[in-house]
N, C-alpha and C positions, 0 to 999 in steps of 0.2 A: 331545506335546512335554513333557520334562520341567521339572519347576519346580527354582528352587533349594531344597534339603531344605529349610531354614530356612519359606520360605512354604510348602513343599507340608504340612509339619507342621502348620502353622497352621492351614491348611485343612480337612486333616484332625481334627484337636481342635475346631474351631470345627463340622462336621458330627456328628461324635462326640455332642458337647457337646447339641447341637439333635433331635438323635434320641432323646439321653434326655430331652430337658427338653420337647418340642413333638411327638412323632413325626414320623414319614417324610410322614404326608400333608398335617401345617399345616407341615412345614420347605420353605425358599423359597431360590434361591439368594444369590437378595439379603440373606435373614438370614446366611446362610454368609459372604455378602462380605464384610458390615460385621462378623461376630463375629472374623472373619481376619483384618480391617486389606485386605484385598486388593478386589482389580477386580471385576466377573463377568466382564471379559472375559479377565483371568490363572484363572480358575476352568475358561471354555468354551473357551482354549488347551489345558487339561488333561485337560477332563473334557468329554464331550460334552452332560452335563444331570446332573441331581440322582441319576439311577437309577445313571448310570454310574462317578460318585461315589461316593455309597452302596457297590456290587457292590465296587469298588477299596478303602474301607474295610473293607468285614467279610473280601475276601477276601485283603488282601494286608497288612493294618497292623493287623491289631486284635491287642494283645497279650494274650495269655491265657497265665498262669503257670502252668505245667503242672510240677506238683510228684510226685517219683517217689515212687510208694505206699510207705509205709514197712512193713519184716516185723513183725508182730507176733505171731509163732508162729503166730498158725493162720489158716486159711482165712477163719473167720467176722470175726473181728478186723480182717483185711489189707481184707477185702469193707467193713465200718464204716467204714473209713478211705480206703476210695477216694470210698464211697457219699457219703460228709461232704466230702471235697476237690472234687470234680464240686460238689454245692451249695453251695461257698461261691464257685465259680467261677463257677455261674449268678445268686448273689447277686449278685455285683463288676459282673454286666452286664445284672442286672434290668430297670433304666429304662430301657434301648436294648434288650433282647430287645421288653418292652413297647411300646417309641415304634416298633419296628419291624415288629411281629407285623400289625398292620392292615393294612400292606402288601401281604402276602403274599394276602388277599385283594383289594385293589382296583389292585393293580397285578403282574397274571402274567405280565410280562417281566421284572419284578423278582424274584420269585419261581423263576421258571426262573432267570434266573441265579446266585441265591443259591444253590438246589439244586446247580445242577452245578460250581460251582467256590467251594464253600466246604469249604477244609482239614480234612479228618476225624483231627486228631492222637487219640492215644490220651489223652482227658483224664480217661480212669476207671481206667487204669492196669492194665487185666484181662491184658496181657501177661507184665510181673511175677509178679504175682499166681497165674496159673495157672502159670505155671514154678515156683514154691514150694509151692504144692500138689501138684503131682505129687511134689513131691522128698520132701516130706514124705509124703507118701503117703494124703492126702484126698481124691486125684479118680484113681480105679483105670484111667480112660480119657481120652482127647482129649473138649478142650471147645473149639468153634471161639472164638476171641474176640472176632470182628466177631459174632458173634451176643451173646457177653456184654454186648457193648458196648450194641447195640441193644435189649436187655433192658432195663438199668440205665437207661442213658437215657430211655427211654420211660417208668419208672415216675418219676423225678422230672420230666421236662416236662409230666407229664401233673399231678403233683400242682402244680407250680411254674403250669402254666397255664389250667388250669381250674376246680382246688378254690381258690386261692386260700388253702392251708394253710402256716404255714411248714414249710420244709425245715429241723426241730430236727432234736435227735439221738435224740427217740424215735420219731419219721421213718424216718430212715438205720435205726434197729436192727431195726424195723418191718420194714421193706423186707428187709432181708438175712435175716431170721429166716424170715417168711413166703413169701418170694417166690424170691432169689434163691439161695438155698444150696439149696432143693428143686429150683430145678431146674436149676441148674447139676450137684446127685449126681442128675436123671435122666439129662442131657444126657451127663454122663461114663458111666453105667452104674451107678451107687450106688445101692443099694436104701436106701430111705430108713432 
């Protein structure tokens, strides 16, 4: 059943809110109630329990500003500058990646459904990116991008969630220097 926007916003911010501030596993629907002004039972009309809430926030409302990678002449530049937008976009959702992350171990229906129906937008922006590098003439071959994607990605969640290092900018230069420009010119055919 749908809510009037107005409450179902509320609901959703007030879950938001409690994901970064308590995580998934001390959040209750009753804090959800009282933080919304709202019922539990306007909550379990909508929602069938906390998980199904939850799966309905990350995957159909959560906004993430996805800003087009800007040119910056070259390949290495354009790569710094997605590298740096992606972490400032995992900064913005830190305390809810965090309040949420313990979930994904203690509760793997949550996790299954976060996996299969959470929106994969381009937020590293390699699409762009590699269509200017060929044009320019820095990658003499096809570079799949869902694999760029999952490169990039993988070395900032790994630093964002296990080193506990920040994601500066001599991080990001780090990264693109060592890592991903080598092998984005193997992937293409570039002799280094």
């Amino acid at each position: 059943m749908r809510l009037d926007p107005t409450r179902e916003r509320a609901i959703l911010d007030a879950t938001a809110g409690l994901l970064s501030e308590v995580g998934y596993d001390r959040m209750s629907i009753d804090q959800i109630a009282r933080r919304a002004s709202a019922s539990k039972a306007t909550i379990y009309r909508r929602w069938a329990g906390k998980e199904a809430l939850v799966v309905d926030l990350i995957c159909n409302h959560l906004e993430i500003d996805v800003v087009p990678p800007p040119d910056t002449g070259s390949m290495r530049g354009d790569l710094i500058e997605v590298v740096d937008g992606f972490c400032r976009i995992l900064e913005r959702k830190q305390a809810m990646i965090f309040g949420l992350f313990p979930a994904f171990l203690t509760s793997p229906e949550l996790a299954s459904a976060l996996r299969d129906n959470v929106p994969r937008p381009d937020i590293t922006g390699t699409v762009p990116l590699l269509e200017r590098a060929r044009e320019r003439g820095e990658l003499p071959g096809p570079v799949d991008p869902a694999e760029l994607r999952k490169a990039t990605e993988a070395l900032v969640w790994y630093r964002l969630l296990f080193t506990g290092k920040p994601l500066d900018r001599e991080f990001v230069e780090d990264t693109v220097d060592r890592f991903l420009l080598p092998l984005f010119r193997s992937w293409s055919g570039q002799e280094s």
